[in-house]
N, C-alpha and C positions, 0 to 999 in steps of 0.2 A: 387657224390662219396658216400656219407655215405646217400645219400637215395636208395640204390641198397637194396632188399630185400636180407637178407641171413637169414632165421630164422634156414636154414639147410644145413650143410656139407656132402655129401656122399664121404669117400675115397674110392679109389678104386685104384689095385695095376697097375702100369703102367707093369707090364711083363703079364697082364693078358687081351686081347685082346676082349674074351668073356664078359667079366665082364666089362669092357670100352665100351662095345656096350648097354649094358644096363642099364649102369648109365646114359648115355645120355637121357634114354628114359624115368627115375625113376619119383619121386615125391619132390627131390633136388630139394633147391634154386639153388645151388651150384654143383658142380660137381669137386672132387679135384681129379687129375690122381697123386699119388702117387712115387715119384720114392725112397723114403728115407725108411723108417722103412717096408712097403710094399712088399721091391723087396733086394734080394739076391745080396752081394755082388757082384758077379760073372755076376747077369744076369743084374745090374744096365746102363753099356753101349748101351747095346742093346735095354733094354726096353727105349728109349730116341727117339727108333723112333716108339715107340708105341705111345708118347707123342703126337709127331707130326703127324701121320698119322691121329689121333684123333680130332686134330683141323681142319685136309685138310680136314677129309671125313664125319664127323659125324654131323648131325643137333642136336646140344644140347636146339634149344628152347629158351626159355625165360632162360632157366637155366645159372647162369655165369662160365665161363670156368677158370678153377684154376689149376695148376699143382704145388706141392712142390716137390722145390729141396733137395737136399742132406745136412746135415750141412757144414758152412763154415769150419768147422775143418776137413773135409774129402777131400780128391784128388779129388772127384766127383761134386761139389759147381760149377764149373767155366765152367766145360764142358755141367753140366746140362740147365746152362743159355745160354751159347753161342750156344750150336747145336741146343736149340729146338727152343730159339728166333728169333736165325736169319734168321730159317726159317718158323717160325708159329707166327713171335709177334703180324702181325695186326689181328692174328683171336682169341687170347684168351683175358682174362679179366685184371688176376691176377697171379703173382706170391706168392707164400706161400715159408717164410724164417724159419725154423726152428731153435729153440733154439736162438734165440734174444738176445745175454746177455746184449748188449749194443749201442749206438746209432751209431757207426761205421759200423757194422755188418750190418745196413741198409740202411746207408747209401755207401758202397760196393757194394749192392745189385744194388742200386737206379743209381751207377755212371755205373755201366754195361748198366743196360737196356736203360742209354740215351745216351750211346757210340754205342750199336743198332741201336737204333731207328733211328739215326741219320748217321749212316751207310747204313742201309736198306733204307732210305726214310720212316717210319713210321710214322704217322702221329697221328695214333689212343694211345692216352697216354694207357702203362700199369701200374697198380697198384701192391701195396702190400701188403701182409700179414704178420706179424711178431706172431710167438708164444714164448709164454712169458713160458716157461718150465724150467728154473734151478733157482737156488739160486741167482745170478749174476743177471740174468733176471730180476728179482723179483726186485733187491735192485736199478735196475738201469730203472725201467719201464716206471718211468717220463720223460727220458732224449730218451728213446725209443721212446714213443708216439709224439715226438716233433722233432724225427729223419729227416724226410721226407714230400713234400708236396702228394711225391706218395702214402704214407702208409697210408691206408683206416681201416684196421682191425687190432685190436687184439686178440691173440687169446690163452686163458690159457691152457696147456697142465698138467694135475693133473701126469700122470705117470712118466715121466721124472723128472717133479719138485720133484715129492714124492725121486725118487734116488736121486739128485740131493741134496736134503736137509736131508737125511737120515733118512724121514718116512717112517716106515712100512706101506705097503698097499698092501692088496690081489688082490686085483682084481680092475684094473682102473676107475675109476668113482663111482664106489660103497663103502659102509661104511660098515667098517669094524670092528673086534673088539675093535681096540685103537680106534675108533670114540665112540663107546658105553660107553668105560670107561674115554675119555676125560671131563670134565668139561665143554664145550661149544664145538663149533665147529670147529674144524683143519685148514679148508680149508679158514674161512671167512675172515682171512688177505689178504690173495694172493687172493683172486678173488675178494674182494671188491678194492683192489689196482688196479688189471688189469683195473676195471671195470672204476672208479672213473679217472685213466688214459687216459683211451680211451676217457671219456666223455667230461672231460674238454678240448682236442682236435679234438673234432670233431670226431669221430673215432668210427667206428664199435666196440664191442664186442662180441666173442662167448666163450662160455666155454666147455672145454672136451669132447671128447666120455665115453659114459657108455657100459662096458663091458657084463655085461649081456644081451645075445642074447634074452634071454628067461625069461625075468624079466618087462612084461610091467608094471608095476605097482612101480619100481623101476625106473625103465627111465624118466617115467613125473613125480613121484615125485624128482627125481632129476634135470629137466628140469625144474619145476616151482622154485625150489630153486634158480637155475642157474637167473632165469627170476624176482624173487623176488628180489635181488640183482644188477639186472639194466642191467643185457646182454642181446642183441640184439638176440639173436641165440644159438645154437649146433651142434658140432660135433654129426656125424654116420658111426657106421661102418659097417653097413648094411640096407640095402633096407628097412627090416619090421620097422622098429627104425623110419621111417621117419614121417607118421601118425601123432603119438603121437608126436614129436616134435614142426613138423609143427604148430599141433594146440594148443601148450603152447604157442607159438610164434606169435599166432597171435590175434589181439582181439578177445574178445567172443561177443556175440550177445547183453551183457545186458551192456557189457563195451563201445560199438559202442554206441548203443542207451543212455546211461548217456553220452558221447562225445558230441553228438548232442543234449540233452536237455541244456548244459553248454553252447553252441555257441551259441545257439538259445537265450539261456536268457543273453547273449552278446548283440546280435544283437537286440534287442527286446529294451536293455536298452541305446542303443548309439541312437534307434531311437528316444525314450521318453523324450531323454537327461539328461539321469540319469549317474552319475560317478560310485555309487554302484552298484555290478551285483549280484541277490541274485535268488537261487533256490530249489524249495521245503523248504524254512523257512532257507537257512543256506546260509551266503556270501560265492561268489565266486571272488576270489584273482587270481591275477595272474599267479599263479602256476597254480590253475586248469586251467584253460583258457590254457596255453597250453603245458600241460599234455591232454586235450581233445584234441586238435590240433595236436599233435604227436600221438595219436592215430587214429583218420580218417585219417592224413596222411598215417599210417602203413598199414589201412583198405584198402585202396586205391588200393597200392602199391598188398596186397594180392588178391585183387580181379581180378587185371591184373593178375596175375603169375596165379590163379587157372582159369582163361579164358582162356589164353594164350596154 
């Protein structure tokens, strides 16, 4: 579960057909077919068998197939799950629940898809997504992350929670002018909360899309922030975004190789029969041991998806 590579999200609108045929083909971990903030009220029903046709017809690759539904506060929640599950659930990964306020909401989710499953014949489990976007969310994130054996990911949504909690913010993902004039950083409660949440159950994290199409310099600095902070991944909301994401997200060449000098003088020191393990003049404790270890695992993991 929480070893599935997501370093990246690509949404992409379920009423939009073109755009579903090329996400499939992108440089996404992930592939999320959109039916919520994406698609018009109006064209919502409809596009649900763009959902589906997308799982029946399209080879997404190594990429994991994710569709979010509608929120549970909408008429749209129940029919999103039941039309496209019943009849596409052994071909996708994940579903994505937005706005999460609390462990109900996911567990709703989680009583549907094994009322499916188990209807269809399904055998192949699906998973979930929960984004962590209002205030409610926020204050009840613990009890969220511990909602579900299905929930694999969390996932911080900054522009909703910014309504939601009644910050100004221009433009989603990016810093603004109350960021310049705050005293520290706005966001470092809620995304070290998400984050600290997801981790102590096992649990993916990603954090936000950044809105600036045309801001690369702005995105992986936002992405490494994201990534400084203990997330697993990020949201995108378009194809060029993915690059730079990608490679915040995944070790660098001199982080791979310090992984592999820590193992090595692991291994080196169990052969000697030494209990201390020390490298280049300084102990290595069990933390780094494996901190190097979840790193070659991630290395791993990216070397398949970029073969693949």
């Amino acid at each position: 579960m929480t070893g599935r590579l997501e370093r990246s999200h690509l949404y992409v609108p379920a009423s939009d057909w073109a755009m579903i045929q090329k996400a499939a083909r992108s440089a996404a971990d992930a592939v999320v077919i959109d039916l919520e903030d994406a698609v018009a009220p109006e064209e919502k029903a409809a596009s649900r068998a763009n959902v589906i046709r997308a799982f029946r017809e399209l080879d997404f690759g190594l990429r994991l197939r994710v569709y979010r539904i509608n929120g549970l506060d909408t008429p749209y929640a129940y029919r999103d799950l039941v039309d496209v599950l019943e009849a596409v659930g052994d071909r996708l990964d994940l579903v994505m629940l937005p706005k999460a306020n609390a462990a109900r909401d996911v567990q709703f989710v989680e009583t549907l898809i094994s009322q499916i499953e188990a209807a269809q014949g399904f055998t192949r489990p699906i998973g979930i997504e929960a984004q962590i976007e209002t205030a409610a969310g926020v204050l009840n994130v613990r009890e969220v992350a511990q909602s579900s054996p299905r929930l694999e990911t969390l996932i911080f949504g900054s522009g909703d929670f910014a309504a939601s909690a009644g910050m100004p913010l221009e433009n989603i993902g990016e810093r603004g002018a109350y960021d310049q004039e705050y005293p520290g950083d706005r966001w470092h409660h809620v995304m070290q909360s998400v984050v600290l949440a997801a981790r102590a159950n096992g649990l993916r994290c990603l954090d936000g899309p950044y809105s600036g199409l045309n801001a690369p310099e702005g995105l992986t600095r936002a992405a490494r922030n994201a990534r400084g902070l203990g997330f697993s991944g990020k949201q995108c909301i378009h194809p060029k975004q993915l690059e730079a994401v990608n490679a915040v997200f995944s070790p660098s060449p001199a982080e791979v190789a310090h992984a592999e000098s820590v193992c090595a003088a692991l291994d080196e020191a169990r052969r000697s029969g030494r209990g201390a393990v020390s490298l280049n003049g300084r102990m290595v404790d069990a933390a780094n041991i494996r901190m190097a270890q979840d790193t070659l695992e991630r290395h791993r993991h990216v070397q398949v998806r970029e073969q693949g």
